[in-house]
VMD Tcl script that draws the C-alpha trace (Angstrom):
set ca {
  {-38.01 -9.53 18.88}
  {-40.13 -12.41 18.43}
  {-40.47 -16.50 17.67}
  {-42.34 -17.26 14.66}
  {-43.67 -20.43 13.76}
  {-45.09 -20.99 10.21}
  {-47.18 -24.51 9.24}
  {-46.65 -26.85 5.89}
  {-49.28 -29.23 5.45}
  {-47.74 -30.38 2.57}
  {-44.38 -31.59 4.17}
  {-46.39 -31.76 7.71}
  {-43.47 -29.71 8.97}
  {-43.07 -26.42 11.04}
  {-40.68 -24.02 10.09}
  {-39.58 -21.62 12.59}
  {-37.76 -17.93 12.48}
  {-36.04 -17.00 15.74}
  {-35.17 -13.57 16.20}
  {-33.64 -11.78 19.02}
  {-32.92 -7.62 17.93}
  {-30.45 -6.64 20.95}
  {-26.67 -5.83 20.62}
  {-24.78 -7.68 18.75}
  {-23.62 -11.27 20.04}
  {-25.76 -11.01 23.56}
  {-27.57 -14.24 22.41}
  {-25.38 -16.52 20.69}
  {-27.40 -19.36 21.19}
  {-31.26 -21.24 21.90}
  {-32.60 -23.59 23.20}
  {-35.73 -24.52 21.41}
  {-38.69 -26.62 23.09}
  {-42.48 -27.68 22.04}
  {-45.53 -28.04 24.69}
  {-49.35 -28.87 24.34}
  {-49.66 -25.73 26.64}
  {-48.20 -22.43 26.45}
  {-47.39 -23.18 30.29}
  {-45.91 -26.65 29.05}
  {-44.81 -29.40 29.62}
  {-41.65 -28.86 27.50}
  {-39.71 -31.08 25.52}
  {-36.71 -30.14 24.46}
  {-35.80 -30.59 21.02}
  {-32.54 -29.05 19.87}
  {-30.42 -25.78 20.47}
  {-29.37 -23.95 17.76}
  {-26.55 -21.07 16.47}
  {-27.76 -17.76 16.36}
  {-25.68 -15.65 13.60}
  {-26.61 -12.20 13.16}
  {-29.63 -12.23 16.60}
  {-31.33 -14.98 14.16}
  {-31.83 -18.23 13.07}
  {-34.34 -20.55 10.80}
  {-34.89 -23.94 12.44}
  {-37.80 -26.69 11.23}
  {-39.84 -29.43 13.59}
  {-40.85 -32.50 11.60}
  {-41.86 -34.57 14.52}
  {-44.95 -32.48 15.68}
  {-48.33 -34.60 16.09}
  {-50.74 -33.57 13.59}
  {-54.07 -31.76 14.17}
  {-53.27 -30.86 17.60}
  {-52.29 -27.60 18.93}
  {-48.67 -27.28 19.71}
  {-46.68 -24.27 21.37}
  {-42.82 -23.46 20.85}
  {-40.91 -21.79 23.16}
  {-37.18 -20.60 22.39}
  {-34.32 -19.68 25.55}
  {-31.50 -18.02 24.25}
  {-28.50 -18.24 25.93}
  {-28.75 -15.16 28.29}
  {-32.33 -16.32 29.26}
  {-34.15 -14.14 26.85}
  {-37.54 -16.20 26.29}
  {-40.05 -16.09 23.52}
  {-43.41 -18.32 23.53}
  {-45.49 -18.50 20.66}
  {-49.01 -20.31 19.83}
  {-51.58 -21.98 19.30}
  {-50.13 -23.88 15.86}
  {-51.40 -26.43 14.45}
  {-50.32 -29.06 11.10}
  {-53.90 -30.12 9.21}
  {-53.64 -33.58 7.99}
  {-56.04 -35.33 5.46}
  {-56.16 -38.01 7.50}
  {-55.37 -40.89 4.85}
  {-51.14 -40.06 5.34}
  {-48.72 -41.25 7.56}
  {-45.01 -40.09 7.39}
  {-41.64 -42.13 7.69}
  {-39.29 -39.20 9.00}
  {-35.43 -38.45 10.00}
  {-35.48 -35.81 12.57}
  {-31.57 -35.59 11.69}
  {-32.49 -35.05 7.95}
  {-35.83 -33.93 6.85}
  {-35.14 -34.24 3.65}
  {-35.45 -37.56 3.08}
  {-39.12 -38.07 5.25}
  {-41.33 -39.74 3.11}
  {-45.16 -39.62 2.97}
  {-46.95 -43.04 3.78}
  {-50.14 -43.61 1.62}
  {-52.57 -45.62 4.26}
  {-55.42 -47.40 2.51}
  {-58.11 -50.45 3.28}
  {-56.28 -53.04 1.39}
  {-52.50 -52.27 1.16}
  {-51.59 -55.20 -1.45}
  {-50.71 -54.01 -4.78}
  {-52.37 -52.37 -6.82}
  {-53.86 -50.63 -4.23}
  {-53.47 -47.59 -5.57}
  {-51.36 -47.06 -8.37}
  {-50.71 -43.19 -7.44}
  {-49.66 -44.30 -4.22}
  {-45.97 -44.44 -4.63}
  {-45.47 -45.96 -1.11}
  {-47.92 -46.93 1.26}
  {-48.35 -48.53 4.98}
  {-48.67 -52.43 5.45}
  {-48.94 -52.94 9.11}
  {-46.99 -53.95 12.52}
  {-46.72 -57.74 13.29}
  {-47.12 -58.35 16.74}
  {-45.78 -55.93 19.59}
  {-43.66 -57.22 22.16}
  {-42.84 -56.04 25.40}
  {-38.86 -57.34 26.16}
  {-38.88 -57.96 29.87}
  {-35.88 -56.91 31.69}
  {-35.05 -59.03 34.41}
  {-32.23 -62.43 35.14}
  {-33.15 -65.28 37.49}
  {-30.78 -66.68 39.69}
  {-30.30 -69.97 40.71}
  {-29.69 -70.59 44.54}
  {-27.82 -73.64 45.73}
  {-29.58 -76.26 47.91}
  {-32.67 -73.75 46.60}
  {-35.86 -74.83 44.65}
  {-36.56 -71.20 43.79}
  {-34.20 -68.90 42.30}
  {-33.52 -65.25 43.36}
  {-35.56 -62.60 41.07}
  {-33.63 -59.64 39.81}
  {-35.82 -57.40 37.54}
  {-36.32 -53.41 36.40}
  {-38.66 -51.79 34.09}
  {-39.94 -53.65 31.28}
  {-39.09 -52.38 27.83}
  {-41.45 -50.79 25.49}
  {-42.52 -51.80 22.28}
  {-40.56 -54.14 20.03}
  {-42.28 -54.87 16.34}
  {-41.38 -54.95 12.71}
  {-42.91 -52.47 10.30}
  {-43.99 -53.11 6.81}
  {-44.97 -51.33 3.74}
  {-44.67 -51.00 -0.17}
  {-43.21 -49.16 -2.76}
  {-44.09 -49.08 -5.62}
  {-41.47 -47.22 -8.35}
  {-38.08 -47.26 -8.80}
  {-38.11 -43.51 -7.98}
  {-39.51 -44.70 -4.32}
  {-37.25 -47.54 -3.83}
  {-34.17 -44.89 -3.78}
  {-35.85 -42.45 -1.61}
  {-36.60 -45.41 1.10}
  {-32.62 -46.43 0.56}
  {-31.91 -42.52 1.34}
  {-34.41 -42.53 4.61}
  {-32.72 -45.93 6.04}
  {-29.05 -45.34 5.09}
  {-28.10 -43.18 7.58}
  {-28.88 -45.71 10.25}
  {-30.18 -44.08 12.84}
  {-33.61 -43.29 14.42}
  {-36.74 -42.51 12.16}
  {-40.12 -40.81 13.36}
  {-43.34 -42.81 12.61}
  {-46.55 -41.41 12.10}
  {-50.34 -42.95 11.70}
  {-53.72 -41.91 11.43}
  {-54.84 -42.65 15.27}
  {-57.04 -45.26 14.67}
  {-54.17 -47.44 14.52}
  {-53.79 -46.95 18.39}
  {-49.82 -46.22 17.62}
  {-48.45 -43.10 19.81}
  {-46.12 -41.14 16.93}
  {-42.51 -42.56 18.25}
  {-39.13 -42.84 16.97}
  {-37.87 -46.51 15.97}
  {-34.84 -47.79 15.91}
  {-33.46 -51.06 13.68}
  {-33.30 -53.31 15.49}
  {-29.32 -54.27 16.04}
  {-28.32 -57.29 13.93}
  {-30.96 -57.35 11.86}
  {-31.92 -56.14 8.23}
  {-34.15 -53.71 6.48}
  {-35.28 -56.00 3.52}
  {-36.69 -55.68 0.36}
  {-38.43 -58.21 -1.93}
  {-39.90 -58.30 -4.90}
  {-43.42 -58.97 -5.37}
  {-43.91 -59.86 -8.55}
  {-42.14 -62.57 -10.04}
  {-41.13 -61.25 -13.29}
  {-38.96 -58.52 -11.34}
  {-39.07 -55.99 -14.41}
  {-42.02 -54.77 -12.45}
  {-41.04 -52.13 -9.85}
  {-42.65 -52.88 -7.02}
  {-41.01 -53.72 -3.29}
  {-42.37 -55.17 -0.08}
  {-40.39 -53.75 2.57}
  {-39.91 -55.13 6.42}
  {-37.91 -53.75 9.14}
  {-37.56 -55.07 12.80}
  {-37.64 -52.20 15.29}
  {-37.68 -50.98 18.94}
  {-39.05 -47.95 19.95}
  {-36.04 -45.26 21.38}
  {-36.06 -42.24 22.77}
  {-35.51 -39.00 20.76}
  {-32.21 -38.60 18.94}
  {-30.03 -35.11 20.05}
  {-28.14 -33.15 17.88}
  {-28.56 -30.43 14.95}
  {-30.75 -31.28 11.49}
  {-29.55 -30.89 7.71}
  {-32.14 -28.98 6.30}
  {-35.53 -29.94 4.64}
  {-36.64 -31.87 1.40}
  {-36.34 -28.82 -0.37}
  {-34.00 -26.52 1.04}
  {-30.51 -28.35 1.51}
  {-27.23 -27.69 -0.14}
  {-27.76 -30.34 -2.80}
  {-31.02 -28.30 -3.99}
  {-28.97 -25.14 -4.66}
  {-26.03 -26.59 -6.43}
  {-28.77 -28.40 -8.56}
  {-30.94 -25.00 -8.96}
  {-28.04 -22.76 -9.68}
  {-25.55 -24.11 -12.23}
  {-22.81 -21.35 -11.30}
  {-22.39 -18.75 -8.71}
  {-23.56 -15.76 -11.18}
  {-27.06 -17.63 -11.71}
  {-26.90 -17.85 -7.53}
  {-26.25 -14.48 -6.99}
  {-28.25 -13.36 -9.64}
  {-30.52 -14.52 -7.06}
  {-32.22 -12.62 -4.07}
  {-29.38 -14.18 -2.02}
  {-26.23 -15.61 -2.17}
  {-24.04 -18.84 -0.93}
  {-24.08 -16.65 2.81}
  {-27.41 -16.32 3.14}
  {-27.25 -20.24 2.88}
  {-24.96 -20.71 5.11}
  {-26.01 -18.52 7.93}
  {-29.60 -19.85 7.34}
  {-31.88 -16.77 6.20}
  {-32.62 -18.18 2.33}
  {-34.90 -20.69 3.66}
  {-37.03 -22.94 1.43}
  {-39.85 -20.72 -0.38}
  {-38.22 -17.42 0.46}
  {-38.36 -15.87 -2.82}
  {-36.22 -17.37 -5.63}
  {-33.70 -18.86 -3.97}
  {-33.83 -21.90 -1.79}
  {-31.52 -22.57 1.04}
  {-31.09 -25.02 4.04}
  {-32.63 -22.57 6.23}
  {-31.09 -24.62 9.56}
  {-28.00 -21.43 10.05}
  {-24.32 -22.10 10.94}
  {-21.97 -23.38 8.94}
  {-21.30 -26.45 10.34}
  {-25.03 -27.22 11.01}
  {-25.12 -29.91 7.71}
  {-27.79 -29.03 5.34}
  {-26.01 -31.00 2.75}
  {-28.68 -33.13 1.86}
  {-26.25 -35.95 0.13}
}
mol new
graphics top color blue
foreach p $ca { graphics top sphere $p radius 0.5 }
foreach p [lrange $ca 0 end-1] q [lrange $ca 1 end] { graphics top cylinder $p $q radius 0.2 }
display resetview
């Protein structure tokens, strides 16, 4: 029996193997959780099937060059803790990330002077925030016959902004369309000198993500994007694999089921999760259960 938890700097991403040897269908399901402590806190992140004792799960919202524990509950209480772990960073990249669909989180290029070209290998990089604003959450009352109205008020919100950054290829453009499509909440991550605490943001409701062009003879490629967003709380629910282990990059990898099975594995060991991305030959979704997504389209 036991949790283990394998780092990607590359994708910044943790993948993790859950395995619980006992009789058959005693855990069914678990819980899975990350803390800066092997005592915790612990914040819960998602539960997910176990088929066969096992599962393959990935974290792509883990802060970078810090230590991070994971700790897995299966359904009957059986408990595994495993760390220190840790994701290295080279300290120039942010990300852009879906927790819902990892496949689409996109690497943010942060430089001194992010106006094009700032770097022409940078295919997108980080503009900036315009100014943070703190949405208070209270209603005044007027009183009659009163000069001063009644004060009804609650916790004021957190941080509403607008992000901003460029692309800077065609290629790029279509991977930001896949990130923002699905509409929902998006992880952001900066170097820590820009004072930002790695959050999820949400659109703000009513407004656009837009896209301009910055030159004006648009045959050139590159984009100026802006977004208005608030900052939410984490979004629940299971993930569809990771950038390169979804259902889209097997059908595209294996023309026909005899090159697939010709293969390590087959279309089961994608669906119940153990051909995971990098595991020999074939590449799966790696996330288990069939109706877990991993589609990647």
């Amino acid at each position: 029996m036991a949790l283990t938890v394998t780092p990607n700097n590359t994708t910044a991403t943790f993948g993790l193997h859950i395995d619980y040897t006992a009789a058959a269908g005693t855990q069914t399901t678990a819980d899975i959780y990350r803390g800066l402590s092997a005592t915790g806190p612990w914040e819960f992140l998602r539960t997910v099937d176990l088929l066969g004792q096992e599962a393959y799960a990935f974290d792509n919202t883990a802060p970078l060059d810090t230590d991070v524990w994971y700790r897995t509950v299966a359904n009957d209480g059986t408990e595994f803790v495993t760390g220190p772990n840790q994701l290295t960073s080279d300290g120039g990249t942010g990300w852009i990330r879906d927790p819902g669909r990892p496949w689409t989180d996109i690497a943010l290029t942060v430089c001194e002077s992010p106006d094009p070209p700032c770097d022409a290998a940078d295919a997108l990089s980080w503009v900036g925030f315009d100014t943070f604003g703190r949405t208070t959450d209270a209603n005044l009352l007027e009183i009659l016959n009163d000069e001063k109205p009644s004060d009804v008020w609650a916790r004021r919100k957190n941080l509403a902004t607008t992000i901003k950054f460029f692309s800077r290829t065609l290629a790029m453009k279509t991977r930001v369309y896949e990130l923002f499509t699905a509409g929902g909440p998006l992880f952001l991550q900066l170097p820590p000198e820009y004072g930002w605490d790695d959050d999820f943001i949400q659109t703000q409701p009513g407004s656009d993500l837009t896209e301009d062009y910055v030159r004006k003879d648009q045959r050139f490629p590159w984009r100026r994007w802006e977004a208005p967003v608030r900052t939410v709380r984490r979004p629940s629910g299971p993930i569809q694999g990771t950038s390169c282990a979804n259902w889209c990059a097997v059908a595209d990898t294996y023309a026909t089921y005899a090159d697939l099975t010709a293969t390590p594995g087959d279309w089961g060991d994608v669906a119940d999760g153990t051909a995971v991305c990098g595991a020999g030959a074939l590449l799966g979704y790696g996330e288990g259960g069939y109706g877990e997504g991993g589609y990647g389209e």
